[in-house]
LOGUTI-417303 format. One record per residue (C-alpha): residue number from 1; residue in one letter; chain; x, y, z. Coordinates in nm, 3 decimals. Layout:
BEGIN
+-----+--------+--------+---------+---------+---------+
| num | residu | chaine |    east |   north |      up |
+-----+--------+--------+---------+---------+---------+
| NUM |      a |      A |       X |       Y |       Z |
...
+-----+--------+--------+---------+---------+---------+
END
This chain:
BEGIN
+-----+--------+--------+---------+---------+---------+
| num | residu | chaine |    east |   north |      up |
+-----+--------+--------+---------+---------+---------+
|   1 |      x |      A |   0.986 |  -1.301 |   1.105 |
|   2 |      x |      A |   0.753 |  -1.084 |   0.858 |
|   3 |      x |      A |   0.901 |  -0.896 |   0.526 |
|   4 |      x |      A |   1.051 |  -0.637 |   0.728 |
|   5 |      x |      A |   1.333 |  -0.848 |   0.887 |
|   6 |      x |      A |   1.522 |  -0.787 |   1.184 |
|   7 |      x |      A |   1.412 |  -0.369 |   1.141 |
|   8 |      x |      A |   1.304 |  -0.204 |   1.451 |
|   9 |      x |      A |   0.959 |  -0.045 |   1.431 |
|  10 |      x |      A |   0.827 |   0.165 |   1.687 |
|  11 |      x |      A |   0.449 |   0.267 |   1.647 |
|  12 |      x |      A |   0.370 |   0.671 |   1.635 |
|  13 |      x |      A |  -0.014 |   0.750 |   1.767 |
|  14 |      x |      A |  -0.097 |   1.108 |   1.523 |
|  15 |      x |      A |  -0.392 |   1.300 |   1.513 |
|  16 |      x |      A |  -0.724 |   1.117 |   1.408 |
|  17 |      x |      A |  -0.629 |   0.820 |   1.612 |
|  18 |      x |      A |  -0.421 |   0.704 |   1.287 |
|  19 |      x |      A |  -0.113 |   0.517 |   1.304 |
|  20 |      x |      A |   0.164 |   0.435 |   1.116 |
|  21 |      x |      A |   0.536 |   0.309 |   1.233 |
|  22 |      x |      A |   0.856 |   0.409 |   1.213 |
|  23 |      x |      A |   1.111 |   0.256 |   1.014 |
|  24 |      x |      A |   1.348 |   0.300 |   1.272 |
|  25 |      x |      A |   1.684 |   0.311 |   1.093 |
|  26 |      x |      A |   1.581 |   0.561 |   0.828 |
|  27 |      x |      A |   1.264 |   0.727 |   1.010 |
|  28 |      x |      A |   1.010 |   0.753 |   0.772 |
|  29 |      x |      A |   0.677 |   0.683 |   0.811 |
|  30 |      x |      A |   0.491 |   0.369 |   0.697 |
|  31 |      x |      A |   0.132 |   0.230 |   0.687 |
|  32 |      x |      A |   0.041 |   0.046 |   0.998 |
|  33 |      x |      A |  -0.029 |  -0.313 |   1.010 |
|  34 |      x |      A |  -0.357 |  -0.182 |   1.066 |
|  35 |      x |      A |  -0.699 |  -0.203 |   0.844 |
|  36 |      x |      A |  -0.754 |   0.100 |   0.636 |
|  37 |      x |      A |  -1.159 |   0.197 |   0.508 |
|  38 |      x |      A |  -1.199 |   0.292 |   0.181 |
|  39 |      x |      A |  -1.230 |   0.642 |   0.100 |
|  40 |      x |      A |  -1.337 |   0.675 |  -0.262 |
|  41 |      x |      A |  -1.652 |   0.483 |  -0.362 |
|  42 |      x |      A |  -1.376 |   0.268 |  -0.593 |
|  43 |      x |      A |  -1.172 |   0.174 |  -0.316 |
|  44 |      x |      A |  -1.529 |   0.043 |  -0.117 |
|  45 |      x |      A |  -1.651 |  -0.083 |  -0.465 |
|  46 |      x |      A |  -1.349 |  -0.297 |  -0.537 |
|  47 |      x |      A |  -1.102 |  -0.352 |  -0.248 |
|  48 |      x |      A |  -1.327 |  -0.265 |   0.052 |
|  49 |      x |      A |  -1.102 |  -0.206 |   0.321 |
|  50 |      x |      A |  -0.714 |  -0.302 |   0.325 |
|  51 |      x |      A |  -0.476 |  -0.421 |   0.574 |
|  52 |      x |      A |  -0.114 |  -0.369 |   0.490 |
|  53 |      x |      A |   0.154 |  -0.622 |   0.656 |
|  54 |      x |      A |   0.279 |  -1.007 |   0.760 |
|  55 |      x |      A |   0.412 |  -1.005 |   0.425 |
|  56 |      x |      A |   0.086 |  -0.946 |   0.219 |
|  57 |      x |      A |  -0.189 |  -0.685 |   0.147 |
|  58 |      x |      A |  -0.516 |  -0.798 |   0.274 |
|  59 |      x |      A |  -0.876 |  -0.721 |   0.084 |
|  60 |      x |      A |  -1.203 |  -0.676 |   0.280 |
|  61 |      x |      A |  -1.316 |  -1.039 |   0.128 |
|  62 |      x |      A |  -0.981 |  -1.215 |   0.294 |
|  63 |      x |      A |  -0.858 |  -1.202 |  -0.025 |
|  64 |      x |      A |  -0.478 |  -1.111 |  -0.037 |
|  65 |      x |      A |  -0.142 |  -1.025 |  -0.288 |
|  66 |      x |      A |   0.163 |  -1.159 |  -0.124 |
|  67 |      x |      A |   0.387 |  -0.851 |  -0.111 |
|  68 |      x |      A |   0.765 |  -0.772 |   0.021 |
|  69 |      x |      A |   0.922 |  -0.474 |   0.078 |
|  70 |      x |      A |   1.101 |  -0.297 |  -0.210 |
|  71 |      x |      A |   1.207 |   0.010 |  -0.086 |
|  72 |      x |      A |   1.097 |   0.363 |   0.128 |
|  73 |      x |      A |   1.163 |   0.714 |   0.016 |
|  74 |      x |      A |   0.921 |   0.958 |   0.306 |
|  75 |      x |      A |   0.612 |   0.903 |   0.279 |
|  76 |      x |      A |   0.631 |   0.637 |  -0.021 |
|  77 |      x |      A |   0.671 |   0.271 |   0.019 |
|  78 |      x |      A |   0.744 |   0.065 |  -0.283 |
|  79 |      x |      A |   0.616 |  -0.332 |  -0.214 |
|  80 |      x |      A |   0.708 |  -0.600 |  -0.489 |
|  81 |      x |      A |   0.453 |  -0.873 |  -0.535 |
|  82 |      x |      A |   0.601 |  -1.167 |  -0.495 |
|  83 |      x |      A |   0.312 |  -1.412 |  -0.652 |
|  84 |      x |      A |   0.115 |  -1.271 |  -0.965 |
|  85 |      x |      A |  -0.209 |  -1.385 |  -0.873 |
|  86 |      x |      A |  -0.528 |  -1.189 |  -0.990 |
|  87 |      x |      A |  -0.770 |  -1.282 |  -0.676 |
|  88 |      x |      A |  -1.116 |  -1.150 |  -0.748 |
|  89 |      x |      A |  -1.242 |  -0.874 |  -0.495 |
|  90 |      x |      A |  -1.571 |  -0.731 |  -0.391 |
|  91 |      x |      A |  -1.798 |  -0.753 |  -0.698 |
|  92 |      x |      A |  -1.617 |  -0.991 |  -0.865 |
|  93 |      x |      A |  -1.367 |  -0.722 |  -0.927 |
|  94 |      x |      A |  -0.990 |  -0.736 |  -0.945 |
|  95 |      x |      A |  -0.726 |  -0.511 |  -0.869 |
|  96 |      x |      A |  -0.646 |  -0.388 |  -1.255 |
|  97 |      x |      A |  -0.862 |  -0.549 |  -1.491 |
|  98 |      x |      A |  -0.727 |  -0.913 |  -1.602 |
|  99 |      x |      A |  -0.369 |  -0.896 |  -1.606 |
| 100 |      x |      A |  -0.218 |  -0.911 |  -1.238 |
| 101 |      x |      A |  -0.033 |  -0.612 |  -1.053 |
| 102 |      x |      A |   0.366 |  -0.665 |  -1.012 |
| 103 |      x |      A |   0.431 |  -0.359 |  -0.798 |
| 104 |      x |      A |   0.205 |  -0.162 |  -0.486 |
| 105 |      x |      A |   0.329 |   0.203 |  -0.413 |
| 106 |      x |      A |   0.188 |   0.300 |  -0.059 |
| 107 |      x |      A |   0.169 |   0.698 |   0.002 |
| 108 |      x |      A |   0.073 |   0.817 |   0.364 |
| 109 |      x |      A |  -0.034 |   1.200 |   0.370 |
| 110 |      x |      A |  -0.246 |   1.422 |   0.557 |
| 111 |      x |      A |  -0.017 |   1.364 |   0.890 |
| 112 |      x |      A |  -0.161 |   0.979 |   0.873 |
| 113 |      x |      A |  -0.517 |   1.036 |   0.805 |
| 114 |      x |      A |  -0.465 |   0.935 |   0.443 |
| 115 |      x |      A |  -0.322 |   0.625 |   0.262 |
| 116 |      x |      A |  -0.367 |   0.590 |  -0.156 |
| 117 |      x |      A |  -0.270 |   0.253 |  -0.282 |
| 118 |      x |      A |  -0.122 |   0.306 |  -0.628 |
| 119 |      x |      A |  -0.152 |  -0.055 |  -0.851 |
| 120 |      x |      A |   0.166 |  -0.109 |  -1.151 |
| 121 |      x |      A |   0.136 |  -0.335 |  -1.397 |
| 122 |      x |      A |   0.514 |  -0.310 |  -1.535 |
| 123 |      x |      A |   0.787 |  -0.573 |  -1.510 |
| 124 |      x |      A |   1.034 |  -0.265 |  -1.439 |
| 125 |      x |      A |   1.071 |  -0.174 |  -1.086 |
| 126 |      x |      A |   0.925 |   0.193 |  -1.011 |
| 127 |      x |      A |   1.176 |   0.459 |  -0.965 |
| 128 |      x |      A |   1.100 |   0.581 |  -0.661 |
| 129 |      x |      A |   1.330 |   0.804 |  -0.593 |
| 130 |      x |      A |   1.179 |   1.021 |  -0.884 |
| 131 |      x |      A |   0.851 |   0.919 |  -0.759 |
| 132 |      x |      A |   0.904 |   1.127 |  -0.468 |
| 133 |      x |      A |   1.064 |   1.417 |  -0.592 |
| 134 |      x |      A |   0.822 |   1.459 |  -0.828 |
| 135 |      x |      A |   0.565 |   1.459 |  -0.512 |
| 136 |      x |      A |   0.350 |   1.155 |  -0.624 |
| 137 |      x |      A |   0.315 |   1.176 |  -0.954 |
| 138 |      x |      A |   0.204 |   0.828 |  -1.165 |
| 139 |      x |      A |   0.446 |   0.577 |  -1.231 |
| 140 |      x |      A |   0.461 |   0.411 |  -1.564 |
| 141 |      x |      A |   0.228 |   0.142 |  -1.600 |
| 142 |      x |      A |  -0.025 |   0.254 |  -1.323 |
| 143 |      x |      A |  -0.346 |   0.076 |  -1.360 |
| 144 |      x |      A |  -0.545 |   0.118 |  -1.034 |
| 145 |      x |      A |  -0.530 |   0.390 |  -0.776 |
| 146 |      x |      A |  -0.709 |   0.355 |  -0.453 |
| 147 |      x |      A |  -0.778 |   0.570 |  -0.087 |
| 148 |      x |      A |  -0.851 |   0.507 |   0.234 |
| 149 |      x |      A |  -0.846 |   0.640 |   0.569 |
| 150 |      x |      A |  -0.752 |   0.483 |   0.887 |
| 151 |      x |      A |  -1.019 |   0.263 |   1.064 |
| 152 |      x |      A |  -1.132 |   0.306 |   1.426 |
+-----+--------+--------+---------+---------+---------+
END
């Protein structure tokens, strides 16, 4: 059984040929266990392209955070990292510098075609209920932000 227990998920084809699934006792849309390209020449400098689910997120170089489920709110997704390693990324890179990130906020917007990956360094859980009324805004103790669109 993966993070997301005995939930029922039910996949939703949108426009672009993008998917995410459906949390299906509080239907909200979530990033699909599928592989994401980078948008932003940051995203395909340091995390190439992403693949969110089976309990982790996944880096182009195989590289991946250990991640569970923290809570959903819409379109946002809070996942708790559940091992606070720092694994180095394309370019020797690493997600936020030398210190490890504790918290991944997913977003999905445009109707699916989008997905920013928002990386906290902060021992105190994200609100995210203010997180989404406040329509995205940064949480304390953001230190990476990343984009992507869905991969054909």
């Amino acid at each position: 059984m993966n993070i997301f227990g005995k939930t029922l998920f039910a996949l939703t084809s949108l426009s672009m040929a993008s998917l995410v699934y459906t949390h299906a006792s509080a239907g909200v849309d979530r990033p699909a266990p599928e592989r994401w390209s980078p948008m932003s020449n940051t995203s395909a400098s340091i995390t190439g392209s992403v693949k969110i689910g089976d309990g982790a997120i996944q880096f182009e170089n195989d590289q991946k955070i250990p991640v569970a489920l923290d809570g959903v709110d819409g379109r946002f997704v809070l996942y708790r990292v559940t091992s606070f390693e720092n694994p180095e990324l394309l370019n020797g890179n690493t997600l936020c510098d030398s210190k490890p990130v504790q918290y991944v906020l997913a977003e999905v917007q445009d109707a699916g075609r989008q997905l920013t990956l928002t990386m906290i360094q902060s021992s105190m859980q994200p609100e995210l209920k203010a997180i989404a009324s406040a329509n995205g805004g940064m949480p304390e103790g953001t230190c990476a932000i990343f984009t992507y669109f869905p991969s054909h």
